[in-house]
N, C-alpha and C positions, 0 to 999 in steps of 0.2 A: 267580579268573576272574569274580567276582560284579560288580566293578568297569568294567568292560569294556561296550562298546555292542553290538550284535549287529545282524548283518542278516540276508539268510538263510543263507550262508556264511561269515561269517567273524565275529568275534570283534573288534572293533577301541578303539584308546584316543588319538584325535589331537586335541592341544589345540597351540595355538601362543601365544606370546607374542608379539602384537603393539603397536606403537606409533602412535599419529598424532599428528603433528605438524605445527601449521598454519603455511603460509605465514612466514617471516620469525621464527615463536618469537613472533611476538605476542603477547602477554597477556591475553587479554578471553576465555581460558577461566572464571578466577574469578570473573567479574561476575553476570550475569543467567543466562548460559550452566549454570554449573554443576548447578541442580537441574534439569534435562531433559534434559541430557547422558547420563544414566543409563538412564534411561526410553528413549529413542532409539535407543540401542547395543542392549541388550534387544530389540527390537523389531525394528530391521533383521538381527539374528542371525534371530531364528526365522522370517522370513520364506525363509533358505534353510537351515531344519532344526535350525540351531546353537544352541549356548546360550552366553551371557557367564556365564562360572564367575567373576570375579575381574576388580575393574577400580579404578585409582585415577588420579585427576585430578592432574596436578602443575600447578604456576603457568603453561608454556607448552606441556605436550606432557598425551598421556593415554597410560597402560597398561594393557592389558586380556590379559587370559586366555581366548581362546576355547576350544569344543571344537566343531569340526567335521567329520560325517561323509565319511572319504573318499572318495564320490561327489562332492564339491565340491572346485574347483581352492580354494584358500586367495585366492585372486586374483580369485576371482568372490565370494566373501563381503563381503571388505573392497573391493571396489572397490563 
């Protein structure tokens, strides 16, 4: 149980696997983009509580690991 987030009732563990992928699969993630893509993702997570566990850049799409507190729709995070 040590693993687990806690609120004041319940005990919780929701990470999802999400993807984004721009427009058309266009490529211009590897360019200039790439070293602040990180940093970005990071940032607009804990702005609603979440943390990026786990994220990798591929040539036209990103995958990331969030974990977000169930008080958040998954759809208010990533939007």
């Amino acid at each position: 149980m040590d693993d687990y987030e806690s609120l004041k009732h319940t005990k919780w563990e929701c990470k999802y696997h999400v993807v984004f992928i721009p427009k058309c699969r266009r490529k211009r993630l590897y360019a200039q983009l790439r070293q602040h893509l990180g940093e970005v993702f990071r940032r607009l997570a804990q702005q609603k509580e979440s943390q990026l566990l786990e994220g990798h850049l591929i040539v036209d799409h990103v995958h990331t690991l969030i974990s977000i507190p169930p008080k958040y729709a998954v759809s208010q995070v990533v939007g």
